[in-house]
N, C-alpha and C positions, 0 to 999 in steps of 0.2 A: 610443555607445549603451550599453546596457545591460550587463554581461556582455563588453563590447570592453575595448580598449585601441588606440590608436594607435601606427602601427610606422610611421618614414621609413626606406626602404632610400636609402643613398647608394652607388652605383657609380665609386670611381675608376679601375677599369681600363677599359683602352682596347674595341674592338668585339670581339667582335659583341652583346655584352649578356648579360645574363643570365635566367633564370628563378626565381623566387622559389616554391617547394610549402609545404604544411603537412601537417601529421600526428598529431590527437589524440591524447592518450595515453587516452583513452576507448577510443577506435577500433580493435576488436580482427583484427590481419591486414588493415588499409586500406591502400588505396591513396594517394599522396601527394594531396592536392588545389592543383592549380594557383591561384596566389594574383594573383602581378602579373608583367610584363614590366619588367623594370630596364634603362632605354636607357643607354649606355655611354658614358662621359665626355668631354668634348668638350675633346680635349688643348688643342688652340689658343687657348679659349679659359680652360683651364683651370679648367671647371666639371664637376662629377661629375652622372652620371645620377642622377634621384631617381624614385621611385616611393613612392607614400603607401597602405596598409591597413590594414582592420580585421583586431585578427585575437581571436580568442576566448581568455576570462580563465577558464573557469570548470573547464579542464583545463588539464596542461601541452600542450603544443606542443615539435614538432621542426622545426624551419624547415629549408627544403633550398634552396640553391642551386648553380645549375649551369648552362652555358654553355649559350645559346642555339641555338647551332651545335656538334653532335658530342655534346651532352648529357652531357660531361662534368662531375662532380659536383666545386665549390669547396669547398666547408663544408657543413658539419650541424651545428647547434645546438638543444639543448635548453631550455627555459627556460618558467617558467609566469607571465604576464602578468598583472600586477593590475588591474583594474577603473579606467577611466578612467587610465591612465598615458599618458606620451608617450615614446615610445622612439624611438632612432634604431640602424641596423643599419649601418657603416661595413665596404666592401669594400674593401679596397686589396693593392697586389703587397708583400711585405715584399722581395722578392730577386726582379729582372729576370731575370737568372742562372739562376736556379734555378724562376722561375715560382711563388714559396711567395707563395699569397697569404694573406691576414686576415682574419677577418669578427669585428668587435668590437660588442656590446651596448650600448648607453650609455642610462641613464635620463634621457632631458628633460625629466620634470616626474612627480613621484612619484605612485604609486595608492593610491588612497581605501581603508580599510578598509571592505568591505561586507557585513563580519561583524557589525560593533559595534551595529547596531538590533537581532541578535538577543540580545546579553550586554543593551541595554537594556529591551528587552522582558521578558529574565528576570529582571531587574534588579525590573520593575514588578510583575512577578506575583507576585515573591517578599516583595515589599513590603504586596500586597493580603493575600497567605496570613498573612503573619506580624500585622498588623492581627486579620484573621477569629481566630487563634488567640488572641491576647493578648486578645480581647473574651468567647471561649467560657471561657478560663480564668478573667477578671475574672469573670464570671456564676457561676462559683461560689466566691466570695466574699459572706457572707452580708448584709454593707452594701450593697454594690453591687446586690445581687441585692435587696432591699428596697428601694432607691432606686428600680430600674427596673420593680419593679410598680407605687410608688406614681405614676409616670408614664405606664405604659401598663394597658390592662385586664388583670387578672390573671387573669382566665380565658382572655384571649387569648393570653396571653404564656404560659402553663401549657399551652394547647392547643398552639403555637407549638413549645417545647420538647420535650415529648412525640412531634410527629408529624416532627422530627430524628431518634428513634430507632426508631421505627414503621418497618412496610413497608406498602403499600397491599393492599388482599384484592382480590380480584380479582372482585367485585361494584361494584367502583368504574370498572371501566372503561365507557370508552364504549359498548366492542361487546366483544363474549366471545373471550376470550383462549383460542386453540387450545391453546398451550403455556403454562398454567401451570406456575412452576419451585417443587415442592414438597423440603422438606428432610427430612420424618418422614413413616408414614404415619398420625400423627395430630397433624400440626401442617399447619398452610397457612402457615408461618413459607418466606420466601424466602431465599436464598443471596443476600447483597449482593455480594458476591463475583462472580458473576455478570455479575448489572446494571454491577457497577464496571468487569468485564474488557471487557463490550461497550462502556459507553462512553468508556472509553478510545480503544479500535477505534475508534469513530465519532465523537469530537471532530478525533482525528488526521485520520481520512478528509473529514470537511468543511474541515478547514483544508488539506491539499492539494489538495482539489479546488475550491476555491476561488483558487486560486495558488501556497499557501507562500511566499510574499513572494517569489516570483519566483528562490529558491534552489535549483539542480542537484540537492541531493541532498532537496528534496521533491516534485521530479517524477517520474515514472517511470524506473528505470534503462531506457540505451536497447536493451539485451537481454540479455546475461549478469551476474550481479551482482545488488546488493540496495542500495538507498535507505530511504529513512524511506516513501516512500507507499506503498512493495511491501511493507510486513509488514502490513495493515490489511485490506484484503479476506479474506488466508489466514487471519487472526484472528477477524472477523467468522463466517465461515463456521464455523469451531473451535467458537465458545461456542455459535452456531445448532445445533451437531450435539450437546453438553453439555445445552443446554437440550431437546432430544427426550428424552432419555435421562429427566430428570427428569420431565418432561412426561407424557410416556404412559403410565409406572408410575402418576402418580398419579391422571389420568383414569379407568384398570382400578377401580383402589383405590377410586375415587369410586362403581362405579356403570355408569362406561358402556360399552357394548358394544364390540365393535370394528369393528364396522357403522359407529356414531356416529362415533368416533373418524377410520375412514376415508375421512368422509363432510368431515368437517373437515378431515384432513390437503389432499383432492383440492379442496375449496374456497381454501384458503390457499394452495396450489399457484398456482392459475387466478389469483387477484386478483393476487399478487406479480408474475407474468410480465405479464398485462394492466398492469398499471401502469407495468411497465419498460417494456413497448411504446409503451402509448399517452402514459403521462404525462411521465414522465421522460427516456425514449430521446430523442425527436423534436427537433428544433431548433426551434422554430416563429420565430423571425425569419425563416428561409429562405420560410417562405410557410406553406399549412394541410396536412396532412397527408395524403400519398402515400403509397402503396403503392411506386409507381417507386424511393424513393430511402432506402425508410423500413429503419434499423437492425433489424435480427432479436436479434440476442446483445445483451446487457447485463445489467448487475452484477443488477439484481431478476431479470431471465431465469434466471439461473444461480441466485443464490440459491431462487428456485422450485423450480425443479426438482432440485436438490440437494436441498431440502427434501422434495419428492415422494419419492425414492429414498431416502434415507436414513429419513424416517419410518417408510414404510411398511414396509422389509427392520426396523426395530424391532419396530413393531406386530406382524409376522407371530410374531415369535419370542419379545417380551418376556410375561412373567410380572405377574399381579396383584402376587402375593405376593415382594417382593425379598428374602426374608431368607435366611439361610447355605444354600449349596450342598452336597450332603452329596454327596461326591464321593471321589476318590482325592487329589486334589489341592485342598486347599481353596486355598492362597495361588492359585490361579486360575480363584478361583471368577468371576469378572466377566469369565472369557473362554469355559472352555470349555462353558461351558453355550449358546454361543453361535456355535459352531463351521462352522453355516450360514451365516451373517452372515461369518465371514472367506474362505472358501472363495468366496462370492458375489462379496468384495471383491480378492480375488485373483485370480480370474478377468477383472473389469472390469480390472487393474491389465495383469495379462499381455495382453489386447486393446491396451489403451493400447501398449504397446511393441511388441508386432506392427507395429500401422499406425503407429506414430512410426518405426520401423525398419526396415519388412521392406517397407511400400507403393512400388510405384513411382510415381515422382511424376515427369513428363515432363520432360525437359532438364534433370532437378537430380540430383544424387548419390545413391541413399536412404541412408536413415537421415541424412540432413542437419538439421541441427537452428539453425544461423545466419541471420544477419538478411536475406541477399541485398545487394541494393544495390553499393556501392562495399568490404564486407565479402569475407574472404577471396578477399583481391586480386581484386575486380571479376572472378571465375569463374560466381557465379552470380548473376546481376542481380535476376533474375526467381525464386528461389526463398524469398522469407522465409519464413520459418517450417514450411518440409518442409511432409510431411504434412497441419500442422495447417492451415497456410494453404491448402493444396492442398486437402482434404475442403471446408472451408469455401467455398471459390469455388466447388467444384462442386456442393454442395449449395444453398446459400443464394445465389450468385451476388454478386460484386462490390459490386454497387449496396448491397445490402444487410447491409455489412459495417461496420466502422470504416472511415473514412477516411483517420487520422491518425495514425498507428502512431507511438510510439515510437522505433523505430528508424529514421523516416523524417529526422529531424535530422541524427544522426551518422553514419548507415550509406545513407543519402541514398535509402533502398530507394523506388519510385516504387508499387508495386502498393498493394491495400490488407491491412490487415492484423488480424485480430478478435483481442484478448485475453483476450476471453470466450469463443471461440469454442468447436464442438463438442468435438473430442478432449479441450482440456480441461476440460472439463465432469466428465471421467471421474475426470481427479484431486481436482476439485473437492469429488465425494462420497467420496474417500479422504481429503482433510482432514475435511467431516464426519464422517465414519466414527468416526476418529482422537479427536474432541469428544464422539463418541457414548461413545466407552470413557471420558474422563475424569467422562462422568456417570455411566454406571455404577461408575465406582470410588467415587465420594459415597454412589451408594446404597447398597451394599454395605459401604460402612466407615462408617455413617452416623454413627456411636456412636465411631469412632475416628479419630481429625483424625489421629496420630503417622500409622496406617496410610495414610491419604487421602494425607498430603504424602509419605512415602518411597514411593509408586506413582505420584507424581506425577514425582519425582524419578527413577526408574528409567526410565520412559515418557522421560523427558527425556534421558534416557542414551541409550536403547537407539535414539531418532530419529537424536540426533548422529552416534550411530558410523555410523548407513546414512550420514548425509549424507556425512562424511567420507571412506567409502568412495565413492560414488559419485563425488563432487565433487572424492578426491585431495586435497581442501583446495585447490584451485585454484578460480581464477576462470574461467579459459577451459579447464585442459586436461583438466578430468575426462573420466569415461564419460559422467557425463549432468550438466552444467553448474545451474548456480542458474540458474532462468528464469521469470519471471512473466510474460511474454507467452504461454510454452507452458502453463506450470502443470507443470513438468517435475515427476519424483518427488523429483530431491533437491531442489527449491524446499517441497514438501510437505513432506517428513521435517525439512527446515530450519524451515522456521515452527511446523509441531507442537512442535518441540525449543525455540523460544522461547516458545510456548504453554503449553508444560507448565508452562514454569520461571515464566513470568511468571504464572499462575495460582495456581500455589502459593503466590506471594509475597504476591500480592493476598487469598487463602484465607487467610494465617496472619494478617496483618492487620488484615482485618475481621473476618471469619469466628471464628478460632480465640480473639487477641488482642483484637479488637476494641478497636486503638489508633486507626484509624482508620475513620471510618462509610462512606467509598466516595466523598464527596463532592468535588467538585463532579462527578467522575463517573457517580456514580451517577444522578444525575435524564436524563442522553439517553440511559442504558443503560437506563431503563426508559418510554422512550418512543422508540426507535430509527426504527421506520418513519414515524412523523413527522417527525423531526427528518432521516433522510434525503432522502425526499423533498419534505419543506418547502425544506431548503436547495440542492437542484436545481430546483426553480421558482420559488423569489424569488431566484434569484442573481443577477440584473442589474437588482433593484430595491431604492432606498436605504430602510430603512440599511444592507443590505446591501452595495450597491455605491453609488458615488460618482464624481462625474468630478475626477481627479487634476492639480492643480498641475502635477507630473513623473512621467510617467507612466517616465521610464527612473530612477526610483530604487528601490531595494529596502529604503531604511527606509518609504515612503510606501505599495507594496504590503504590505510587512508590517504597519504600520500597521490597512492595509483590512479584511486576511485575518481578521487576530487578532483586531479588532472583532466581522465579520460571525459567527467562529467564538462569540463567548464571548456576542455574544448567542443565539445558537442554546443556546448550556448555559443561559443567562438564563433565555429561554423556559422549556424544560422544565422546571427549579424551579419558576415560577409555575404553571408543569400539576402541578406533582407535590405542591406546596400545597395545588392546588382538587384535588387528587386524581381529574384526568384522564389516562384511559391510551388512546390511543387502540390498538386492536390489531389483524388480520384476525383 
């Protein structure tokens, strides 16, 4: 299958047999898992015990064998298994005498590389981009460029051109846009920048949650640690809290109260959670929809209300007028005039650590922060996720949880587990927070890009070094670990710190340079909750989805994914053409 490799253990030593374990290197402080019974070779007839399993390629592995009887340990071997390979594992005594025996690795039939769809893949996109270039740069070539009026309409193709470097006004949407993202306070000019960083975020998120061609590191880490789909939500959330900041300065600016304003924020709140609930959350092949079994937490739930808390602590405190702060300290003028807003967030934060620390949570350690399961040595079965899991069963109860935790593969935890769940919710509007201030640094340096990007870069600095400290630069041993199942704070201070950087980069590029226009990102950054939950309801209808030849190959899912993903960017082009935006 998939993700295996085939292992023959041969036994030539005599009874009473042996035991064959396994042991992740994913697997942090696991316990061994029992694999096969190796029957012990049958001298007379002088044939070895064999036992045939599967055993996992997509970490290394430490195989452990050891007598059946007395449980004494033969060998330990290391070794990380390729995909599809056939191995055989040969026990024999080197020295009767001495009882030294052998355990030798031998490849019987070599493994597939099932890397190479992804170098092909990049192979073809970078084949599509360099096309699309060599065509925008032919176009300004003044032959070519007269050829291709004389064949298509010239006002179409002059409209065409033109609306490549346009941004849409925000009379073009479908429905009125709560957060418009203004860059003066007399321009309705948008920051592509922006729109680019979100749909970044959200092309990655629809292709992991569509599959990622069925690749380890674009699933969920299964608890400490960071993968490709754990940077994409904390991102998301980032530019949602960047886009308030711009947002509600320029609603004041416009005209509308804060009544109006709050009247919206509390409506876009309602729809996002309704939608996570009803539309997107629910399984509906399981049957029509329950209360009994129905998810509470999920990504629009959190988004909402993050949104809620985060706006509104703006709204209360933000200023029509953003211009210089006549202060003691102007280099910090985008904070301390806002000095409620941190005090507010520092207090949620000290809460968060309280109850991640200080609660007691029944048969488990406090302050425990691991997966439970077969996780530090099978001690605590029954505790994933402390605290977090622990508030959330009590409050929301079981049923109404995630089912399928992450850490349910590798750390074998059986309870259930919310990654969205409350506590972290608390961090979630410290990453908004965090997006809030990089908007206010735009406002505020609005006339100076140098200043925008070395505040960018210091912000980026100054996350690193918490994380560092927190996390010791370790994967497991820090104080408080990288954790996207918790929403720990150094997982926060770690994604802001690639936020910042990655924002900047994107900022001097389009924004500052304007070497490139944001594209093909830009058009689902500026249609996101379509394109989100468009591609959570048609995800099991083609062309989306399709039924597979080999469903155990990972060029054939990557294939799927990268279709269903790139037409989802397809789509919104042709919206962002017809200049539809859909928005709450």
């Amino acid at each position: 299958r998939m993700d295996q490799a085939l292992l023959l253990v041969r036994n030539e030593l005599p009874a009473p047999g042996l035991n064959l374990a396994a042991l992740s290197g994913s697997c942090h402080q696991c316990l061994y898992q029992f694999l096969a019974f190796v029957p012990p070779s049958n001298e007379s007839l002088r044939k070895p015990g064999t036992a045939s399993v599967m055993v996992d390629t997509q970490h290394p592995l430490t195989l452990l064998l050891n007598s059946s009887v007395g449980d004494r340990d033969l060998c330990k071997i290391q070794y990380h298994f390729g995909e599809f390979g056939n191995y055989s594992l040969v026990v024999k005594t080197l020295s009767r005498s001495t009882q030294t025996v052998s355990c030798d690795l031998i490849i019987n039939e070599g493994p597939i590389n099932s890397y190479l769809p992804i170098l092909f893949a990049f192979l073809v996109y970078m084949g599509i981009l360099a096309i699309l270039t060599a065509g925008r740069l032919l176009m300004k070539i003044d032959p070519v460029r007269n050829w291709v009026y004389k064949k298509l309409n010239p006002r179409a193709t002059d409209r065409m051109i033109n609306s490549e470097l346009g941004s849409p006004n925000t009379t073009d949407s479908i429905n009125s846009d709560p957060i418009p993202q203004s860059w003066s306070t007399g321009s309705r000019q948008r920051l592509r920048s922006l729109d680019t960083f979100r749909g970044i975020s959200l092309v990655i998120m629809v292709f992991v949650n569509y599959g990622g061609g069925k690749y380890w590191f674009f699933k969920h880490e299964s608890w400490n640690g960071l993968t490709v789909a754990d940077l994409v939500f904390p991102w998301f959330v980032f530019i949602m809290g960047t886009s308030i900041a711009l947002a509600l300065g320029s609603m004041l600016r416009w005209g509308s109260s804060k009544w109006k304003v709050l009247r919206k924020i509390l409506w876009r709140s309602f729809v996002l959670i309704l939608l996570g609930i009803i539309v997107v959350n629910p399984n509906y092949c399981l049957g029509p929809l329950s209360w009994d079994n129905l998810r509470i937490p999920g990504v629009l739930q959190r988004l909402g209300f993050t949104y809620l808390v985060v706006a509104a602590l703006e709204l209360l405190f933000t200023r029509a007028d953003s211009g210089t702060w006549e202060g003691r300290f102007p280099a910090l003028q985008d904070i301390l005039p806002y000095w409620p807003q941190w005090i507010f967030i520092l207090v949620l934060e000290t809460i968060w650590l309280c109850l991640t620390f200080l609660l007691p949570v029944p048969d488990c350690p406090r302050g425990y922060l691991g997966p439970g399961g077969i996780g530090d040595f099978g001690k605590y079965p029954n505790c994933t996720g402390g605290a977090a899991g622990y508030i959330d069963r009590l409050l929301l109860g079981e049923k109404h949880m995630y089912q399928h935790p992450s850490s349910g593969v590798t750390y074998q935890s059986t309870i259930p587990y919310d990654p969205e769940g409350i506590l972290g919710t608390i961090n979630s509007i410290v990453m908004a927070f965090l997006g809030l201030q990089a908007g206010k640094i735009t406002l505020f340096y609005k006339d100076q890009p140098k200043q925008i990007m070395s505040r960018f870069v210091i912000w980026g600095i100054v996350m690193g070094i918490i994380s560092a400290i927190l996390t010791k630069c370790s994967k497991e041993e820090g104080f408080i670990p990288i954790n996207k199942n918790l929403w720990s704070i150094s997982y926060v201070t770690t994604m802001s710190c690639f936020a910042f950087i990655l924002l900047l980069l994107i900022y001097y590029l389009v924004d500052v340079k304007k070497w490139w226009s944001g594209a093909p990102f830009l058009y689902p950054g500026m249609n996101s909750i379509l394109v989100y939950i468009g591609h959570q309801v048609f995800a099991n209808y083609f062309p989306f989805k399709w039924k597979m030849q080999d469903t155990q190959s990972h060029a054939e899912h990557l294939a799927q994914n990268l279709t269903a993903t790139t037409l989802w960017v397809i789509i919104s082009y042709i919206l962002y053409r017809r200049r539809i935006f859909w928005k709450i």
